[in-house]
PyMOL Python script that loads the backbone (N, CA, C, O; Angstrom):
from pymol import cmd

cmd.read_pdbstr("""\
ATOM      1  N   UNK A   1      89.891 130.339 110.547  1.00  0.00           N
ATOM      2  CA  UNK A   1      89.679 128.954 110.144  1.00  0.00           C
ATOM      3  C   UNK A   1      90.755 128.083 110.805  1.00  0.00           C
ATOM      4  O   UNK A   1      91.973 128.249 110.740  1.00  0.00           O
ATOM      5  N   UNK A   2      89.989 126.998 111.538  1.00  0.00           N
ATOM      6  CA  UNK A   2      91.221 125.856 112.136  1.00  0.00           C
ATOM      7  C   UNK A   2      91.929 125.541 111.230  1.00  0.00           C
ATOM      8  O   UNK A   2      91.523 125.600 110.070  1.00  0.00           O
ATOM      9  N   UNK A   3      93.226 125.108 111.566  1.00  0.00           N
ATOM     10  CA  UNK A   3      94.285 124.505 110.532  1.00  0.00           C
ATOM     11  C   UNK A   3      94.169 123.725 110.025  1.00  0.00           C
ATOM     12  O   UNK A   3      94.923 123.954 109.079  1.00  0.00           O
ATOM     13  N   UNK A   4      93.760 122.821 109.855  1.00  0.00           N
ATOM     14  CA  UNK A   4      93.165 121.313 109.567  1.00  0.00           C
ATOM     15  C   UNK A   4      91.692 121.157 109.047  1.00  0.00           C
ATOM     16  O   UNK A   4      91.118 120.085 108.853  1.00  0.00           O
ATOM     17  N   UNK A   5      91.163 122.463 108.851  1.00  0.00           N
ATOM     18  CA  UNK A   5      90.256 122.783 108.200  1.00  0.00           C
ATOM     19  C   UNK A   5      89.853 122.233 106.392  1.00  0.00           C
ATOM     20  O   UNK A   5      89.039 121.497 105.834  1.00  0.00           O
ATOM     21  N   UNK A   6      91.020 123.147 106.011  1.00  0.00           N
ATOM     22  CA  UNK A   6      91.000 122.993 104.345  1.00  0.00           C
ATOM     23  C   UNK A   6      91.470 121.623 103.922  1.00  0.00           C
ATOM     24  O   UNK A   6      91.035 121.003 102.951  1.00  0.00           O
ATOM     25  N   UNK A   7      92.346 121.245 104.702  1.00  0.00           N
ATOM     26  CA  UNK A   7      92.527 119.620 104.663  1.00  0.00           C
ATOM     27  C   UNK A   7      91.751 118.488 104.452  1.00  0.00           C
ATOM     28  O   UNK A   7      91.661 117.652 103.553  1.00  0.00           O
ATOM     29  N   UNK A   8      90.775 118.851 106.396  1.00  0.00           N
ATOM     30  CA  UNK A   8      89.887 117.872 106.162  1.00  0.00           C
ATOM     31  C   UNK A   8      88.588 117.865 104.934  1.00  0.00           C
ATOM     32  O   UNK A   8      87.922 116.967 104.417  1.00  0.00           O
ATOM     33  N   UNK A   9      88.630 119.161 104.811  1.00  0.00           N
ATOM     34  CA  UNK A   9      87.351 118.922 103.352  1.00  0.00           C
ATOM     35  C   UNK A   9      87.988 118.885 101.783  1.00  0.00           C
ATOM     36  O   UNK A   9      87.327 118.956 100.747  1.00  0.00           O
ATOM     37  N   UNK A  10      89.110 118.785 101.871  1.00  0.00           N
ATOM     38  CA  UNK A  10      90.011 118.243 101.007  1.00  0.00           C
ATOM     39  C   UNK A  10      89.100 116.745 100.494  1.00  0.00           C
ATOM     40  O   UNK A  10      88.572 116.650  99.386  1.00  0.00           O
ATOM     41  N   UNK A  11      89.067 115.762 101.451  1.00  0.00           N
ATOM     42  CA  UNK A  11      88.868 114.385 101.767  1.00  0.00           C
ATOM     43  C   UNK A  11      87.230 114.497 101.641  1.00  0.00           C
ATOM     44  O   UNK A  11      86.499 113.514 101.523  1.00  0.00           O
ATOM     45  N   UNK A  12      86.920 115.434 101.671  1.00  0.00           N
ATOM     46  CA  UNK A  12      85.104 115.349 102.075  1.00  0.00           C
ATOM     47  C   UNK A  12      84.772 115.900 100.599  1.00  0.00           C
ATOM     48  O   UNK A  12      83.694 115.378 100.316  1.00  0.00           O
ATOM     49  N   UNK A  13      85.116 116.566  99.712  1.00  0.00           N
ATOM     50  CA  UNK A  13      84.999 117.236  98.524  1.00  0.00           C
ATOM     51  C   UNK A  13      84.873 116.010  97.017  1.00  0.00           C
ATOM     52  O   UNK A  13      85.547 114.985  96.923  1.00  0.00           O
ATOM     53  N   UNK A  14      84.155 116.345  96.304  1.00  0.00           N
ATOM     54  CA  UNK A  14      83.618 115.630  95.212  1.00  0.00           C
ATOM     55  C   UNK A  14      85.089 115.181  94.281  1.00  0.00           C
ATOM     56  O   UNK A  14      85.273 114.086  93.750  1.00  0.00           O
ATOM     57  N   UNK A  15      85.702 115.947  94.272  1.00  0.00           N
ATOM     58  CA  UNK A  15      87.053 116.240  93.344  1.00  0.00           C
ATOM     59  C   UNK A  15      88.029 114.652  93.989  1.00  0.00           C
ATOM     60  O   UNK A  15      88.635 113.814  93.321  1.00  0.00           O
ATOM     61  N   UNK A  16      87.877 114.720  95.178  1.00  0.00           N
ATOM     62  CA  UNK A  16      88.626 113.991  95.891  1.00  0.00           C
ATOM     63  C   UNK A  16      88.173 112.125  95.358  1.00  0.00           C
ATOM     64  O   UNK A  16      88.758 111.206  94.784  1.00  0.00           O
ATOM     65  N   UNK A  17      86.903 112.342  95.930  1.00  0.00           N
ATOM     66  CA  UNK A  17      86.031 111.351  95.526  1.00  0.00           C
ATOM     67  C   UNK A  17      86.444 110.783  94.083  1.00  0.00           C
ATOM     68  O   UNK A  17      86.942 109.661  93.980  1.00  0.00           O
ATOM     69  N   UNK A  18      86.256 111.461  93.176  1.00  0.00           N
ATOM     70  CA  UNK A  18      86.579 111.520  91.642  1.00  0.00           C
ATOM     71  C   UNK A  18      88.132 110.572  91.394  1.00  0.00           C
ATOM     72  O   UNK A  18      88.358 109.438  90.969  1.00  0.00           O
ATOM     73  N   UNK A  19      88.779 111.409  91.770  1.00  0.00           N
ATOM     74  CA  UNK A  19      90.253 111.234  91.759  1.00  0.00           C
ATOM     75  C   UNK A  19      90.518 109.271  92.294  1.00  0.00           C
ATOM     76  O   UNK A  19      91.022 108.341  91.664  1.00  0.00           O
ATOM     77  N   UNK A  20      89.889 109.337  93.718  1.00  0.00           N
ATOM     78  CA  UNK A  20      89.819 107.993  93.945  1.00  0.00           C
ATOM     79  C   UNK A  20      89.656 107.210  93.313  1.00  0.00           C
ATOM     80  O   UNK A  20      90.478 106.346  93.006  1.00  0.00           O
ATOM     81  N   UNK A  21      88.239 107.334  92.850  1.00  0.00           N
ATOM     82  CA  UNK A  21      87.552 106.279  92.094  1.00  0.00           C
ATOM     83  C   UNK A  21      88.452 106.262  90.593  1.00  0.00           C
ATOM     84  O   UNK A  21      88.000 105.302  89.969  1.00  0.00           O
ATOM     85  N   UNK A  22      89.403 106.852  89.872  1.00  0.00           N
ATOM     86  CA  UNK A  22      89.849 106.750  88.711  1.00  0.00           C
ATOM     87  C   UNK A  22      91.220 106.075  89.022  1.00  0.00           C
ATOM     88  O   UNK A  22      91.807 105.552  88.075  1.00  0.00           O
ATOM     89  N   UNK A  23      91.781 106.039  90.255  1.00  0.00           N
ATOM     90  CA  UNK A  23      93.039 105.337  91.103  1.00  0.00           C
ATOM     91  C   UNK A  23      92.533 103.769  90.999  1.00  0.00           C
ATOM     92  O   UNK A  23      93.205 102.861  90.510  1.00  0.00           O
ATOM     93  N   UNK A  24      91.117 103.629  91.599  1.00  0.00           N
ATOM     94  CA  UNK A  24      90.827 102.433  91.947  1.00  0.00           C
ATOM     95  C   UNK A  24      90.905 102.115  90.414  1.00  0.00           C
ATOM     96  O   UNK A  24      91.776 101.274  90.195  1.00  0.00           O
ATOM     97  N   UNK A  25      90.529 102.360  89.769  1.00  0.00           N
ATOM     98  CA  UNK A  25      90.306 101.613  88.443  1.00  0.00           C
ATOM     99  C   UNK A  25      91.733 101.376  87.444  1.00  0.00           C
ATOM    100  O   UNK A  25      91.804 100.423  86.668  1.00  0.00           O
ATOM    101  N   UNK A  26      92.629 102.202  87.569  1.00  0.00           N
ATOM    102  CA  UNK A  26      94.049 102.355  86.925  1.00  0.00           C
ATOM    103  C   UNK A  26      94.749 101.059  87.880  1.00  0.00           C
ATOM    104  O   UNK A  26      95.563 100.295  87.361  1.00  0.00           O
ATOM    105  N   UNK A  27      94.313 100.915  89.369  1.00  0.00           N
ATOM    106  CA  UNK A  27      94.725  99.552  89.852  1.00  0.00           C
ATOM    107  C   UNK A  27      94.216  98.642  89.553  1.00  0.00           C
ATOM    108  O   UNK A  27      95.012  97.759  89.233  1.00  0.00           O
ATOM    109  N   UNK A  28      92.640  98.226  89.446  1.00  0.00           N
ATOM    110  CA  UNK A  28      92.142  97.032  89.047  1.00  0.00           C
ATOM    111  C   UNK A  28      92.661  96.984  87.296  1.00  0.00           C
ATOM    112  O   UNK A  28      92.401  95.990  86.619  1.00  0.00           O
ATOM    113  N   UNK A  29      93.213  97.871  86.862  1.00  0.00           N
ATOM    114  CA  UNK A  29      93.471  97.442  84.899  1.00  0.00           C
ATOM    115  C   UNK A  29      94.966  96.513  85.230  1.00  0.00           C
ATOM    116  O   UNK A  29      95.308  95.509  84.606  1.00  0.00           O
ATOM    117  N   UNK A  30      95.750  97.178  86.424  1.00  0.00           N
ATOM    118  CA  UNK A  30      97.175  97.039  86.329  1.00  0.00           C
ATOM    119  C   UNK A  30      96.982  95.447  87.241  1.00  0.00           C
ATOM    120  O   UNK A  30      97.858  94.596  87.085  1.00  0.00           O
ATOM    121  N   UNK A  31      95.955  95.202  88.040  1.00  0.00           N
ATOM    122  CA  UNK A  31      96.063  94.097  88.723  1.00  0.00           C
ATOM    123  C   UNK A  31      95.660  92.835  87.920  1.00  0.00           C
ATOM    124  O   UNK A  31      95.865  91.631  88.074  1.00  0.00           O
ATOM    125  N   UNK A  32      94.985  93.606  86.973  1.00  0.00           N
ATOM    126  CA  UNK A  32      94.194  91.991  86.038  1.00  0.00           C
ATOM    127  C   UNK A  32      94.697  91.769  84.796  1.00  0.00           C
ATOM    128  O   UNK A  32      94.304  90.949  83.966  1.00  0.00           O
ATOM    129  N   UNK A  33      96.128  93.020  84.670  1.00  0.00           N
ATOM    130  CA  UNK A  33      96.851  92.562  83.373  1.00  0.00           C
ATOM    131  C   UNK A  33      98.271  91.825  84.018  1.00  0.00           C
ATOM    132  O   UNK A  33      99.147  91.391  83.270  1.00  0.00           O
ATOM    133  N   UNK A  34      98.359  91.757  85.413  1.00  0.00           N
ATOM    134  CA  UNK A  34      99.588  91.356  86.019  1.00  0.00           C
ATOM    135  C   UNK A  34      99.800  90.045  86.061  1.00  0.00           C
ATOM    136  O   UNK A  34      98.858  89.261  86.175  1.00  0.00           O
ATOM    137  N   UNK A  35     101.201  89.604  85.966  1.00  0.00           N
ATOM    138  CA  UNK A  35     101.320  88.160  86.245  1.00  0.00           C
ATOM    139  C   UNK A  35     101.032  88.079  87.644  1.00  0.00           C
ATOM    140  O   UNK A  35     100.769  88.859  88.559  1.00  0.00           O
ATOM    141  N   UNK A  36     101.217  86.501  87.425  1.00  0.00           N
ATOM    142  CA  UNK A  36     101.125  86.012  89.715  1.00  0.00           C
ATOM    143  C   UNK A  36     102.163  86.488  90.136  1.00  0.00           C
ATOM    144  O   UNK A  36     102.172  86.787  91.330  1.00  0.00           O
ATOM    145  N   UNK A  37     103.126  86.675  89.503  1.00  0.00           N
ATOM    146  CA  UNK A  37     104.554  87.052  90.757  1.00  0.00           C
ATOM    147  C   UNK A  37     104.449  88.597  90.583  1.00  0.00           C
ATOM    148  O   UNK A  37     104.905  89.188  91.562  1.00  0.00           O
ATOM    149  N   UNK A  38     103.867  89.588  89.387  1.00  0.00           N
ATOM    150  CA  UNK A  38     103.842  90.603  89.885  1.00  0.00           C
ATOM    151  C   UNK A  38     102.940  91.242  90.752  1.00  0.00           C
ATOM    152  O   UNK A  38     103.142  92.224  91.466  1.00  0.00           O
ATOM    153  N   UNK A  39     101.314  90.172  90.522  1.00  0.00           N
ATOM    154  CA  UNK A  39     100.290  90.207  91.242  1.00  0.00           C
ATOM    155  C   UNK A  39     101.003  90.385  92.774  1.00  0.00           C
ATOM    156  O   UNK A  39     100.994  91.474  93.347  1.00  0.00           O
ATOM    157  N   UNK A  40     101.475  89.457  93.220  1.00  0.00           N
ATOM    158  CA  UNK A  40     102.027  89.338  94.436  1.00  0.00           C
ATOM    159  C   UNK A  40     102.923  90.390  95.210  1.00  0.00           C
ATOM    160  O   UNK A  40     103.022  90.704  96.396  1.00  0.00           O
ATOM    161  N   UNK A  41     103.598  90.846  93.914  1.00  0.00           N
ATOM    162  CA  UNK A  41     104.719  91.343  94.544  1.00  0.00           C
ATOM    163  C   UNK A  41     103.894  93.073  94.835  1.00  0.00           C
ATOM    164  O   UNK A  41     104.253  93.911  95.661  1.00  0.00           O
ATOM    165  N   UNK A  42     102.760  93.169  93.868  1.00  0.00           N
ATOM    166  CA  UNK A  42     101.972  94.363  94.255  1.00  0.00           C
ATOM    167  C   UNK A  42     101.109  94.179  95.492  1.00  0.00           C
ATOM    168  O   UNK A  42     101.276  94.987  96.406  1.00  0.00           O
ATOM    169  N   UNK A  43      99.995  92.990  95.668  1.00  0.00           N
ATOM    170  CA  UNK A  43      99.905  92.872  97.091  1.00  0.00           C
ATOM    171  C   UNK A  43     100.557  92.960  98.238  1.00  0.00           C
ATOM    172  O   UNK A  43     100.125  93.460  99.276  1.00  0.00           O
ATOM    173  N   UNK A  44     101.897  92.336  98.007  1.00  0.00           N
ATOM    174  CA  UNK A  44     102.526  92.666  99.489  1.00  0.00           C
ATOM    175  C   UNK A  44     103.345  93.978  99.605  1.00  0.00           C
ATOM    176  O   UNK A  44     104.120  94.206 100.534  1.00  0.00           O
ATOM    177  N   UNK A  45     103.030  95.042  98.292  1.00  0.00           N
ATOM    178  CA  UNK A  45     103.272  96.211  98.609  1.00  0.00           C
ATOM    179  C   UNK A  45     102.247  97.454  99.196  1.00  0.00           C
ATOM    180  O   UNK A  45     102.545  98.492  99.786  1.00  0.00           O
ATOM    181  N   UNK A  46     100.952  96.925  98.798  1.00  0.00           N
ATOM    182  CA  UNK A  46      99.349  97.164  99.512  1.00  0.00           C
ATOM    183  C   UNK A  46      99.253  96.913 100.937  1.00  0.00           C
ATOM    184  O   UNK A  46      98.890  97.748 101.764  1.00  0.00           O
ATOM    185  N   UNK A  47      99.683  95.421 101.238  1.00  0.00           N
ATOM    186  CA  UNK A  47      99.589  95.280 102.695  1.00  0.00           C
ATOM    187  C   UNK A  47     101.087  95.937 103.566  1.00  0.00           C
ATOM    188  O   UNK A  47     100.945  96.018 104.786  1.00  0.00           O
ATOM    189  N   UNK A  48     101.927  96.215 103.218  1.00  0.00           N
ATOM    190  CA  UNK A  48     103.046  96.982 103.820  1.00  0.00           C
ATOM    191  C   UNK A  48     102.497  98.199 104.265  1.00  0.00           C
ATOM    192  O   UNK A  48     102.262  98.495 105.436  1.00  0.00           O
ATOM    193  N   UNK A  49     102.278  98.996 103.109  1.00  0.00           N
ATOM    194  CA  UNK A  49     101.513 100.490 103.058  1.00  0.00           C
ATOM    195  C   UNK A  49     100.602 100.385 103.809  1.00  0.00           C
ATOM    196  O   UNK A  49     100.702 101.249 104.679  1.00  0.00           O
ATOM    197  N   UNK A  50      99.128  99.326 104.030  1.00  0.00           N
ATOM    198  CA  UNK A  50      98.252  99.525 104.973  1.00  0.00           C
ATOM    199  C   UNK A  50      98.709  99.261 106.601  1.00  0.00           C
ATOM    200  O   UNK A  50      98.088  99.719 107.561  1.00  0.00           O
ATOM    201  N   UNK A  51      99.882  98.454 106.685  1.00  0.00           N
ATOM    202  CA  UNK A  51     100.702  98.485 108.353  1.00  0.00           C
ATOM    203  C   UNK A  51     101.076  99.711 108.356  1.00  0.00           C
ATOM    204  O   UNK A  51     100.571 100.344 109.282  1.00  0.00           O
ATOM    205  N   UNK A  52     102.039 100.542 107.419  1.00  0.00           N
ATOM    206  CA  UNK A  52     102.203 101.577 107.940  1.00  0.00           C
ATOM    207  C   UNK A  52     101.352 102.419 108.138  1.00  0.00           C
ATOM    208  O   UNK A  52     101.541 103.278 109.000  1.00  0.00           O
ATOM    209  N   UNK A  53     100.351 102.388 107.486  1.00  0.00           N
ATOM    210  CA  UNK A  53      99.355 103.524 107.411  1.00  0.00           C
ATOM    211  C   UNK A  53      98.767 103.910 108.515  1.00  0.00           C
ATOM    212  O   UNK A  53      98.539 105.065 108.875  1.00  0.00           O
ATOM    213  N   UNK A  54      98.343 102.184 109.444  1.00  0.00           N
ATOM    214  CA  UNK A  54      97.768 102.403 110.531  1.00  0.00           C
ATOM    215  C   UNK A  54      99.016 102.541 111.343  1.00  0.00           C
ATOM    216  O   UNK A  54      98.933 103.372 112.247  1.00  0.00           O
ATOM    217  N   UNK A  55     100.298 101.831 111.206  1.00  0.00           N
ATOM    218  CA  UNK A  55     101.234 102.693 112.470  1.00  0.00           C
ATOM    219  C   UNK A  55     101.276 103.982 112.654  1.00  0.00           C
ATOM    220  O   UNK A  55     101.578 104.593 113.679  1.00  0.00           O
ATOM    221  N   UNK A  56     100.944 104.406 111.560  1.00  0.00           N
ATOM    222  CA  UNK A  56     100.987 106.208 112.086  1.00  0.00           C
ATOM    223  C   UNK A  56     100.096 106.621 112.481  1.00  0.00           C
ATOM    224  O   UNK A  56     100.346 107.670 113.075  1.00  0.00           O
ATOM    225  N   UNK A  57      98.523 106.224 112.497  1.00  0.00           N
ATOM    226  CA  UNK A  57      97.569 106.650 112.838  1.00  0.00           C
ATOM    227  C   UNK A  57      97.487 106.433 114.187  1.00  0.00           C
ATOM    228  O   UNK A  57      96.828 107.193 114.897  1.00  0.00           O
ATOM    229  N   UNK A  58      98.276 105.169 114.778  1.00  0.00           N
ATOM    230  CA  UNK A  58      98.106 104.556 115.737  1.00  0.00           C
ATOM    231  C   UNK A  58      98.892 104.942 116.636  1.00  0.00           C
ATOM    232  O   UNK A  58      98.692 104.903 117.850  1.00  0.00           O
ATOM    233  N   UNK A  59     100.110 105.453 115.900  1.00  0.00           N
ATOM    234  CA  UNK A  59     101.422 106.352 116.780  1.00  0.00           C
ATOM    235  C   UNK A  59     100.622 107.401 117.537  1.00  0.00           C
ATOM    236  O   UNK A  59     100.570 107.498 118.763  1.00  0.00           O
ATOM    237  N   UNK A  60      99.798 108.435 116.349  1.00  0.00           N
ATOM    238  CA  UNK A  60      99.424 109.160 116.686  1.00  0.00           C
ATOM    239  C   UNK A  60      98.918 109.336 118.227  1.00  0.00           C
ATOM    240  O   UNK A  60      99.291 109.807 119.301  1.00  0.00           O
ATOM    241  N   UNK A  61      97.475 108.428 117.440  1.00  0.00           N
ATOM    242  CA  UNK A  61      96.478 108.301 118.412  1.00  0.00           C
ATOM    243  C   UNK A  61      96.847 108.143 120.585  1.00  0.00           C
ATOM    244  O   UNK A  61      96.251 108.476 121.609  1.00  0.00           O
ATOM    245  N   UNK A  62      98.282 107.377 120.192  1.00  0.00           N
ATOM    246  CA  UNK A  62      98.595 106.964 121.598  1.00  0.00           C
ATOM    247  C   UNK A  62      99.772 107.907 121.947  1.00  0.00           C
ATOM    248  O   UNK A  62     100.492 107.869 122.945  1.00  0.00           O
ATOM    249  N   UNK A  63      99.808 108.898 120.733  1.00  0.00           N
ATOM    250  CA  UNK A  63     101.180 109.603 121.367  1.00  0.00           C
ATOM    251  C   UNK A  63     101.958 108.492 121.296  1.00  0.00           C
ATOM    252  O   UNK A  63     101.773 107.748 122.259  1.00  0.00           O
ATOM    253  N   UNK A  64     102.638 108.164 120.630  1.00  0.00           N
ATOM    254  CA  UNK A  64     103.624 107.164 120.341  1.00  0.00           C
ATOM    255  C   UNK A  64     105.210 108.016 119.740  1.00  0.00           C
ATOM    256  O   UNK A  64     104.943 109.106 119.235  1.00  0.00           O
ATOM    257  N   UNK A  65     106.204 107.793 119.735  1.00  0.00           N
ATOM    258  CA  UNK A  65     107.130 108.336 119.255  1.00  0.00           C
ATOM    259  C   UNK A  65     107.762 107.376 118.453  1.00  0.00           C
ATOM    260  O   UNK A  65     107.317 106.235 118.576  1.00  0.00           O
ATOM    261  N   UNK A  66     108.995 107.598 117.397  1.00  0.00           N
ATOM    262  CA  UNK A  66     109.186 106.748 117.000  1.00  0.00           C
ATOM    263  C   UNK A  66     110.707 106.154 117.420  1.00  0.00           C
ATOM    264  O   UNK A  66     111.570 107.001 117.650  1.00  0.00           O
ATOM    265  N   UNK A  67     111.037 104.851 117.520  1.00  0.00           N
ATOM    266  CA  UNK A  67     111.979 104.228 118.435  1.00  0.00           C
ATOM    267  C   UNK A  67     113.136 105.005 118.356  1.00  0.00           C
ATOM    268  O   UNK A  67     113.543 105.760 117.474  1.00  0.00           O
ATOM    269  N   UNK A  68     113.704 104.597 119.715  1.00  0.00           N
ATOM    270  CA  UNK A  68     114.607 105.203 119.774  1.00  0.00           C
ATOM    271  C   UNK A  68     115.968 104.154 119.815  1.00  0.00           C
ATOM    272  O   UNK A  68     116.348 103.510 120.793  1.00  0.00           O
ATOM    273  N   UNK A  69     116.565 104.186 118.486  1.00  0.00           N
ATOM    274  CA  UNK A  69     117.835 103.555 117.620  1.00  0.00           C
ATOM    275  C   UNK A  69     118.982 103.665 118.634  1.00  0.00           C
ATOM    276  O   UNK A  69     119.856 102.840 118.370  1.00  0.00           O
ATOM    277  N   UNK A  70     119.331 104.609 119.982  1.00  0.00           N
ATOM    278  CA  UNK A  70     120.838 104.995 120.020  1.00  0.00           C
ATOM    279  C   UNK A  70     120.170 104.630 121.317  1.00  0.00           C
ATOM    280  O   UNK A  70     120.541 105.598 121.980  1.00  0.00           O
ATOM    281  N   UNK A  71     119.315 103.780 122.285  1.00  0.00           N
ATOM    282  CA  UNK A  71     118.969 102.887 123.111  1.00  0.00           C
ATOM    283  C   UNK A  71     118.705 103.895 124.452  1.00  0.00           C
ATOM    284  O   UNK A  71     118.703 103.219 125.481  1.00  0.00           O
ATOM    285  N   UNK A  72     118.521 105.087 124.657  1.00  0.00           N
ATOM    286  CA  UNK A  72     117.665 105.184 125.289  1.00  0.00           C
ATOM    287  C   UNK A  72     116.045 105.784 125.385  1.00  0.00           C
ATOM    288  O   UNK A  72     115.298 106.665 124.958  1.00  0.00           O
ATOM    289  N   UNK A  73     116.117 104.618 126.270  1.00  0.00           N
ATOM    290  CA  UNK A  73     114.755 104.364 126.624  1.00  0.00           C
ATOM    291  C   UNK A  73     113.515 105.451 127.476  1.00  0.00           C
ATOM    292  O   UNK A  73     113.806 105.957 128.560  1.00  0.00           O
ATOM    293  N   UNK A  74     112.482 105.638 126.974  1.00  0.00           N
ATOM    294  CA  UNK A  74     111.437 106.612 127.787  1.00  0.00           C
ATOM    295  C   UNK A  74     109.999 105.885 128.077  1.00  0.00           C
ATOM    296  O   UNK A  74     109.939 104.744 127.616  1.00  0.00           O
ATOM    297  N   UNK A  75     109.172 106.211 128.560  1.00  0.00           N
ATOM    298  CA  UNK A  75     107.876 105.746 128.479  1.00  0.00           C
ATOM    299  C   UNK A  75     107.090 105.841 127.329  1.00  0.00           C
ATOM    300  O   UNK A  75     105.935 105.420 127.260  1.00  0.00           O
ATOM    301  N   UNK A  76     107.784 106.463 126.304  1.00  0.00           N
ATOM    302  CA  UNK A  76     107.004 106.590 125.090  1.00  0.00           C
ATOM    303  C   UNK A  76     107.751 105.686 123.785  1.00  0.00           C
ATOM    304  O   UNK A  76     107.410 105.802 122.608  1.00  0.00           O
ATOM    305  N   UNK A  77     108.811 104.796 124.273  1.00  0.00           N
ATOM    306  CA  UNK A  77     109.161 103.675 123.179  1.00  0.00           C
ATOM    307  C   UNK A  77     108.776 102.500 123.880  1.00  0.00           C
ATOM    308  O   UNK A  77     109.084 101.468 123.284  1.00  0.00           O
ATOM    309  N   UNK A  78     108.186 102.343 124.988  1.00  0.00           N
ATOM    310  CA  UNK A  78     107.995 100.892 125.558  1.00  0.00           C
ATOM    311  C   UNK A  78     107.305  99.805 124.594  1.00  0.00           C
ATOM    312  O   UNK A  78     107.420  98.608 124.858  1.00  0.00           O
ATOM    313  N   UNK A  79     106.339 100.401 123.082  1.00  0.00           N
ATOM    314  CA  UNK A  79     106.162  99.359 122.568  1.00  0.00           C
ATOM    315  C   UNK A  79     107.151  99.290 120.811  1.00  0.00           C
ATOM    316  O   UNK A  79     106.987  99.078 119.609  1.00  0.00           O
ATOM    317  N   UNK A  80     108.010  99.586 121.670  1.00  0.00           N
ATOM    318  CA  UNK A  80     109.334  99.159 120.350  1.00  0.00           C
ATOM    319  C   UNK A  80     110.894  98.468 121.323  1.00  0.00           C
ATOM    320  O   UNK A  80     111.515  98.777 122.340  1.00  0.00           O
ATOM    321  N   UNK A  81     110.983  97.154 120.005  1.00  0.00           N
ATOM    322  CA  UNK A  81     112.162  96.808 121.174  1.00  0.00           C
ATOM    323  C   UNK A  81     113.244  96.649 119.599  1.00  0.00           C
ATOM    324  O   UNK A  81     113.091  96.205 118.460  1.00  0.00           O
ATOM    325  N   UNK A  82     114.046  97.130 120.180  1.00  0.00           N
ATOM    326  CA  UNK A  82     115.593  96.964 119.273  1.00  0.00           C
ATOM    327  C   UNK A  82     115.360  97.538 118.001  1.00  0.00           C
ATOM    328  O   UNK A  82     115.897  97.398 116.903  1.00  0.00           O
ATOM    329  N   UNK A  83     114.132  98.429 118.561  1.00  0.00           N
ATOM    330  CA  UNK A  83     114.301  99.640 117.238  1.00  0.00           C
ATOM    331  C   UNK A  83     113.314  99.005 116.258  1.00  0.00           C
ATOM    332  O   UNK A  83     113.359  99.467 115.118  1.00  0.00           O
ATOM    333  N   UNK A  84     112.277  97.860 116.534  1.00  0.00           N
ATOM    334  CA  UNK A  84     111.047  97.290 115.758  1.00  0.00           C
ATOM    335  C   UNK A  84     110.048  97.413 115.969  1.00  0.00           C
ATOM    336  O   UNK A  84     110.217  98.438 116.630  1.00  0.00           O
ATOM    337  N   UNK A  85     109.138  97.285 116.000  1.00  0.00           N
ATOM    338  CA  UNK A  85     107.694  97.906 116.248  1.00  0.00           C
ATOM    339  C   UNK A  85     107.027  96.429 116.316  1.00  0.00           C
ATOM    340  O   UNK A  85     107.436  95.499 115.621  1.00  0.00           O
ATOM    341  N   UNK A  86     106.061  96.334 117.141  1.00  0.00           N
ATOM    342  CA  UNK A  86     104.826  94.706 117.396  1.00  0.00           C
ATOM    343  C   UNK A  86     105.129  94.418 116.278  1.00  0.00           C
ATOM    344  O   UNK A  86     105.225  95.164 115.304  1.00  0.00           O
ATOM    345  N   UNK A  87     105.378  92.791 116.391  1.00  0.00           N
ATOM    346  CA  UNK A  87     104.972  92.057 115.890  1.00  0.00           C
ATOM    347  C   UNK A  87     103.546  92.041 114.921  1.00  0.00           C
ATOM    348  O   UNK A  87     102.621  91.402 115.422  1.00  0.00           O
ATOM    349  N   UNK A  88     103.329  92.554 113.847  1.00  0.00           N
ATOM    350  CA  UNK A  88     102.210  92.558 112.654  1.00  0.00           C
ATOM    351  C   UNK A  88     101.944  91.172 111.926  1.00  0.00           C
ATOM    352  O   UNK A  88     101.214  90.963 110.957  1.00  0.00           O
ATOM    353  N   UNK A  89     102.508  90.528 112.444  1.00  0.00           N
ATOM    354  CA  UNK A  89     101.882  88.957 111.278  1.00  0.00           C
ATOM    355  C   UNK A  89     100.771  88.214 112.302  1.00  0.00           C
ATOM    356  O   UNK A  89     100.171  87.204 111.934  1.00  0.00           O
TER     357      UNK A  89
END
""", "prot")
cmd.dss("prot")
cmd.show_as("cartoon", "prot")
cmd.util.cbc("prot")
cmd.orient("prot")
């Protein structure tokens, strides 16, 4: 069995499904009992998590490494400068 086997049907399995859908709902109780500033302060912890989420997918995908802090430079940090990653806004 490939390695990444039991994983990926991890994600494909009913259990998984389940689990989600009882997440989504423990967030919509916690989002509609929240004030605006905690409302907020939980959104912009949703949209953080979804930048990173796709930086890693995206690292992946391009073979990306992650910057390199002690300044030198390879063909595989060209899209990080001073140790930051693109511009996301």
């Amino acid at each position: 069995m490939p390695a990444f086997d039991a994983w990926i049907d991890m994600y494909a399995g009913e259990v998984f499904e389940q689990r989600v859908n009882e997440y989504i709902q423990l967030v919509d109780i916690a989002c509609s009992t929240a004030s605006s500033e905690m409302f907020n302060e939980m959104s912009n912890h949703f949209i953080t998590a979804c930048k990173l989420e796709y930086m890693f997918w995206d690292q992946a995908l391009a073979l990306k490494t992650w910057p390199d802090f002690e300044g030198i430079q390879n063909s595989r940090t060209t899209d990080f400068v001073a140790g930051k990653p693109r511009n996301w806004s």
